[in-house]
MDTraj code that builds the backbone (N, CA, C; nanometers):
import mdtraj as md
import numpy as np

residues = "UNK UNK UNK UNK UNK UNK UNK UNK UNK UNK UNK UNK UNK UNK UNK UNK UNK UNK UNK UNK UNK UNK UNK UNK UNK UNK UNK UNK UNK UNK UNK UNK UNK UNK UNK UNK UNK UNK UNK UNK UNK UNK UNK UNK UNK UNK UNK UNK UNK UNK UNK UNK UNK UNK UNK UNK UNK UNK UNK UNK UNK UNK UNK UNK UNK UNK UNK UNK UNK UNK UNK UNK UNK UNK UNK UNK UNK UNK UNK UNK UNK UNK UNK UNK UNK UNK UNK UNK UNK UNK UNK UNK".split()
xyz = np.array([
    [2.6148, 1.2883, 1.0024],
    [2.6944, 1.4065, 0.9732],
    [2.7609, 1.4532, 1.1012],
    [2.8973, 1.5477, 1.0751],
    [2.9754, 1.5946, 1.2151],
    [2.8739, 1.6877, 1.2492],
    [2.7920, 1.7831, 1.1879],
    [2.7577, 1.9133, 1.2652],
    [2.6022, 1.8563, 1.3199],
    [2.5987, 1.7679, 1.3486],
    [2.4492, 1.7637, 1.4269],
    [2.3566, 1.7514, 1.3505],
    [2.3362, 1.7771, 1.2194],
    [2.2366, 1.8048, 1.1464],
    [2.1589, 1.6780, 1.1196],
    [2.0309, 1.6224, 1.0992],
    [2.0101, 1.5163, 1.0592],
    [2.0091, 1.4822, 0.9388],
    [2.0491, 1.3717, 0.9061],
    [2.0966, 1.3484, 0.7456],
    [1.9370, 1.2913, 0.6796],
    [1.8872, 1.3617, 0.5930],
    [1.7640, 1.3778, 0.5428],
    [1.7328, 1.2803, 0.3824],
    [1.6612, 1.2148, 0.4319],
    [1.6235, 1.1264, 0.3208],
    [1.5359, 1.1741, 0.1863],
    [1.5786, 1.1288, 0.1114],
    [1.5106, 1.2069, -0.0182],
    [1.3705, 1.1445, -0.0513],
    [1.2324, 1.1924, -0.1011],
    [1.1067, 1.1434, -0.1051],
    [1.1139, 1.0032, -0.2029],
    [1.1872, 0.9995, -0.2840],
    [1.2125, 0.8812, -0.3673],
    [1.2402, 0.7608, -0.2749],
    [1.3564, 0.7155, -0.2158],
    [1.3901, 0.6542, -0.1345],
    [1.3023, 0.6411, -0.0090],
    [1.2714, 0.7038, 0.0767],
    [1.1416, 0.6906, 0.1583],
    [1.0337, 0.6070, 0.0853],
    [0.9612, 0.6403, -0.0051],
    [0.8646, 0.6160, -0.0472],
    [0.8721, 0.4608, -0.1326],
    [1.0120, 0.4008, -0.2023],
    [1.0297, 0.2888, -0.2250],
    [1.0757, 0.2113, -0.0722],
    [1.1454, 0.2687, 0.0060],
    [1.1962, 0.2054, 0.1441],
    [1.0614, 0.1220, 0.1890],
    [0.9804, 0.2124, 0.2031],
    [0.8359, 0.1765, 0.2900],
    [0.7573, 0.0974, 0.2138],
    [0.7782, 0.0612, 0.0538],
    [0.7024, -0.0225, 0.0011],
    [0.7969, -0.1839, 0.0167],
    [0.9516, -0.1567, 0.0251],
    [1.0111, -0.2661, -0.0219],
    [0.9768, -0.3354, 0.1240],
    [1.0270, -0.2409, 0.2478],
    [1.0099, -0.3223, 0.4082],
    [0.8564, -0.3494, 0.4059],
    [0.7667, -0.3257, 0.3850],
    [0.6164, -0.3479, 0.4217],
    [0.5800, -0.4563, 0.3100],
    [0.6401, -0.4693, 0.2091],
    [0.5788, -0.5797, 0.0831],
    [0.4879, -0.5878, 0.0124],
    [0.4890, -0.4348, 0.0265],
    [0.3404, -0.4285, -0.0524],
    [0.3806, -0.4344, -0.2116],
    [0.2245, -0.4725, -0.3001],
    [0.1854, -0.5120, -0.4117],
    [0.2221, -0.3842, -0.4948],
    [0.2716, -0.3381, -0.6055],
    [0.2647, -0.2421, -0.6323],
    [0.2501, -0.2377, -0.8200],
    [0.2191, -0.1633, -0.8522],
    [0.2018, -0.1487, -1.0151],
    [0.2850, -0.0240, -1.0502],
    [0.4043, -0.0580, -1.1633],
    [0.5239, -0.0052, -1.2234],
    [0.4749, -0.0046, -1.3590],
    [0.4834, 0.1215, -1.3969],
    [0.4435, 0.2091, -1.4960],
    [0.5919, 0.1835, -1.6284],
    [0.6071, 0.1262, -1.6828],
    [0.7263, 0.1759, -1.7850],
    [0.7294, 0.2744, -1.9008],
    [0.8019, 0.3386, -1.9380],
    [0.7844, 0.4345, -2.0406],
    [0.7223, 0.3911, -2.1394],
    [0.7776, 0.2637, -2.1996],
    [0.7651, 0.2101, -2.3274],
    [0.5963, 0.1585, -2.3061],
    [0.4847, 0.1976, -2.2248],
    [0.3846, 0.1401, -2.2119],
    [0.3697, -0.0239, -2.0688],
    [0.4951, -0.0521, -2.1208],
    [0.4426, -0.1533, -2.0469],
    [0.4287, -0.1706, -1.8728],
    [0.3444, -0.2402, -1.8336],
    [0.2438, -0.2308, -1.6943],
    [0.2948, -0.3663, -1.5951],
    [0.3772, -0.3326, -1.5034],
    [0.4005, -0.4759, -1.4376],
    [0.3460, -0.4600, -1.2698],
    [0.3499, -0.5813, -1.2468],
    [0.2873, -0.5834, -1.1097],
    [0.3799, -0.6771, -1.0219],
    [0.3806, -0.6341, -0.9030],
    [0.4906, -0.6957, -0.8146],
    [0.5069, -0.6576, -0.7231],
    [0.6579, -0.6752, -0.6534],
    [0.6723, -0.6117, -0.5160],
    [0.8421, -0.5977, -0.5276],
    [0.8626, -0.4762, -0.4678],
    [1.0071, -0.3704, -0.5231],
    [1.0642, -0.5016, -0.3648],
    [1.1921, -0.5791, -0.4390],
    [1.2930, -0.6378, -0.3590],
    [1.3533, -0.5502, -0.2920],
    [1.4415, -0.5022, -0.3462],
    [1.5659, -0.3585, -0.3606],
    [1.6005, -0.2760, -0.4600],
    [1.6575, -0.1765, -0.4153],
    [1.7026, -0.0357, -0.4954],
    [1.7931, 0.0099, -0.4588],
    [1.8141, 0.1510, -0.5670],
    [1.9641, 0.1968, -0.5575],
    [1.9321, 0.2949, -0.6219],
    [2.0504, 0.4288, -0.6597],
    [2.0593, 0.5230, -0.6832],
    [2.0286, 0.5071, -0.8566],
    [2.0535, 0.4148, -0.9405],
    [2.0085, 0.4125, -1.0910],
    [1.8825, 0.2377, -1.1243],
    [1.8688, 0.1768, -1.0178],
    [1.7918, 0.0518, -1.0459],
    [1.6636, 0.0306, -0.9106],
    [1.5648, -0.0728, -0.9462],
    [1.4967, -0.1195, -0.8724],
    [1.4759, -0.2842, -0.9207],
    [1.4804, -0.3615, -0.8242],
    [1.5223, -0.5115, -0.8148],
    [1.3484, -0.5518, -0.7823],
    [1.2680, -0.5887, -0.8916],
    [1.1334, -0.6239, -0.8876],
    [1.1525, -0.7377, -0.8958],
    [1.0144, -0.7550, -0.8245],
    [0.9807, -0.9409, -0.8106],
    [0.8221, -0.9449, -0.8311],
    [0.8165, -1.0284, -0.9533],
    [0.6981, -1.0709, -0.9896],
    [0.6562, -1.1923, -1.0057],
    [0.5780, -1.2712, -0.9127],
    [0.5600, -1.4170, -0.9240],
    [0.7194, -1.4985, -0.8871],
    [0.7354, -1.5710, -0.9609],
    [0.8632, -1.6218, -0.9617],
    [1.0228, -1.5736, -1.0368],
    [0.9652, -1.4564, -1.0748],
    [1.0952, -1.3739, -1.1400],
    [1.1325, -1.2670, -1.0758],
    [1.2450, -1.2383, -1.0843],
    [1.3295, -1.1039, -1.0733],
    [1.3719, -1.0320, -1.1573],
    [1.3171, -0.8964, -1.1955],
    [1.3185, -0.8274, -1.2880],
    [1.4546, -0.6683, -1.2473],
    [1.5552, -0.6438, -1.3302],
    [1.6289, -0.5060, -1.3307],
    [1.5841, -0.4489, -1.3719],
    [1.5040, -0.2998, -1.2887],
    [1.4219, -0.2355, -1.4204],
    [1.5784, -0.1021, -1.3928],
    [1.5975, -0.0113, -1.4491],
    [1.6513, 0.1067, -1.4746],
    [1.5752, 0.2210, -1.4143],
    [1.5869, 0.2881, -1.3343],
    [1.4972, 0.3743, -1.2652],
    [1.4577, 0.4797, -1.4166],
    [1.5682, 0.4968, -1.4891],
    [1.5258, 0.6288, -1.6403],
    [1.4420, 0.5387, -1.7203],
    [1.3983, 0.4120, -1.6999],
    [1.2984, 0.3439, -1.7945],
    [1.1366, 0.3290, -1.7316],
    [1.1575, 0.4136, -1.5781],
    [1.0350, 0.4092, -1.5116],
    [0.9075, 0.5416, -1.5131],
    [0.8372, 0.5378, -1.5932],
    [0.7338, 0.6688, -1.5878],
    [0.6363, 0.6080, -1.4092],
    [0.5975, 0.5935, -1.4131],
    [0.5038, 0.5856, -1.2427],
    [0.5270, 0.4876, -1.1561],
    [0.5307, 0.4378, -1.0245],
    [0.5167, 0.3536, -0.9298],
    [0.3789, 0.3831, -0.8370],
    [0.2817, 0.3164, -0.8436],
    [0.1471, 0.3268, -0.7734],
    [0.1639, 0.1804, -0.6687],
    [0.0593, 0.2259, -0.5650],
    [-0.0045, 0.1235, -0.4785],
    [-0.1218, 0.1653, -0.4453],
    [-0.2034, 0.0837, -0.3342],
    [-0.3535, 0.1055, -0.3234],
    [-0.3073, 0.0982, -0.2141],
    [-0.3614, 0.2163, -0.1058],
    [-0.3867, 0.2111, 0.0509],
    [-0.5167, 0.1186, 0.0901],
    [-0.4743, 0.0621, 0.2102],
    [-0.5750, -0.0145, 0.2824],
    [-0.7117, 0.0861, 0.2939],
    [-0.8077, 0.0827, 0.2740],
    [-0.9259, 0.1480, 0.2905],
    [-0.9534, 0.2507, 0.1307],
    [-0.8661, 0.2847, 0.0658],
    [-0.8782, 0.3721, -0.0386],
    [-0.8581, 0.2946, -0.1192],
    [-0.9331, 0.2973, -0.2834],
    [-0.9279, 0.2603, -0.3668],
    [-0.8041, 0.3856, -0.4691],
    [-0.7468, 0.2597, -0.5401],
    [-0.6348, 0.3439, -0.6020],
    [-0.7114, 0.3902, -0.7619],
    [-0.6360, 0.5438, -0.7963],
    [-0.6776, 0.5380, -0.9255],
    [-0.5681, 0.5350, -1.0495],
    [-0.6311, 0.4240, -1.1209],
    [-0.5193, 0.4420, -1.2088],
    [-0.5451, 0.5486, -1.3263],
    [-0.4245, 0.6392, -1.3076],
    [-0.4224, 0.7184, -1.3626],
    [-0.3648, 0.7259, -1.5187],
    [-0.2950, 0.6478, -1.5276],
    [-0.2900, 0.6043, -1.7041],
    [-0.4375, 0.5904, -1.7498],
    [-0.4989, 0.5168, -1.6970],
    [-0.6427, 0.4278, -1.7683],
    [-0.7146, 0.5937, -1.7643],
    [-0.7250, 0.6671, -1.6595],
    [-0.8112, 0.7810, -1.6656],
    [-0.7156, 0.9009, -1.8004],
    [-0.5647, 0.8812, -1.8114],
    [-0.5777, 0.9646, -1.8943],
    [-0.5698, 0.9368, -2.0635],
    [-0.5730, 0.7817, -2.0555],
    [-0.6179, 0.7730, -2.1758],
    [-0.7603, 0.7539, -2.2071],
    [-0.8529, 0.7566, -2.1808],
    [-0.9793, 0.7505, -2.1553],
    [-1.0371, 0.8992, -2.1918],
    [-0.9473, 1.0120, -2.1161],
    [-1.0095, 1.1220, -2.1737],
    [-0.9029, 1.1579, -2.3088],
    [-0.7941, 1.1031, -2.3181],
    [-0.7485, 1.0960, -2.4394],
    [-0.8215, 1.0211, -2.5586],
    [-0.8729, 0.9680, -2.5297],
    [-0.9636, 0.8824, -2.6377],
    [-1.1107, 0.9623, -2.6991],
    [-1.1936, 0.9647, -2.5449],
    [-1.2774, 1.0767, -2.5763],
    [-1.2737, 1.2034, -2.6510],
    [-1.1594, 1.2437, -2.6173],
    [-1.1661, 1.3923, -2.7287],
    [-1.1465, 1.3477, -2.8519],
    [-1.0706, 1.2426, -2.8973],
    [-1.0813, 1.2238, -3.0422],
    [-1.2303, 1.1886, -3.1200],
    [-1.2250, 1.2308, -3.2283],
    [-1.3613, 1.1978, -3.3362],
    [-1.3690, 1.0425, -3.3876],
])
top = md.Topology()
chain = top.add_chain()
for i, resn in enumerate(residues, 1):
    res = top.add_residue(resn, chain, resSeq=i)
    for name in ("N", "CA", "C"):
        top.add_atom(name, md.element.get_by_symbol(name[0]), res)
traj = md.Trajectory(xyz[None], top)
């Protein structure tokens, strides 16, 4: 920018930036249920360019409900499995 200001990255972009440069493993949540596993190639303002095994997948960023990873030392929780689990439980 002209006035000095630093041009500020949005938490979305950060947070895929640092998974796509580092390569980490990650698990993509889709609306429609379905659960993929991979590692984010590239992105953009409406897509993310996944790679799973030997494919390359276009997902639509409006077809994405979650993006998770597991930190080195912390175990990740998946939080679908925990909220259907107590979704299940309350039913009779």
């Amino acid at each position: 920018m002209s006035d000095g200001k630093p041009v500020l990255q949005n938490i979305q972009d950060a947070f895929l930036n640092t998974l796509r440069r580092e390569k980490t493993t990650v698990t993509v949540y889709l609306l429609n249920g379905a659960k993929l596993i991979g590692k984010i190639k590239s992105f953009d303002k409406f897509s993310v360019l996944f790679e799973s095994g030997s494919q390359e997948q276009l997902i639509f960023k409006h077809a994405i409900s979650t993006i998770s990873h597991s930190r080195e030392g912390r175990g990740a929780v998946d939080t679908h499995q925990s909220a259907r689990e107590t979704t299940d439980s309350r039913q009779p």
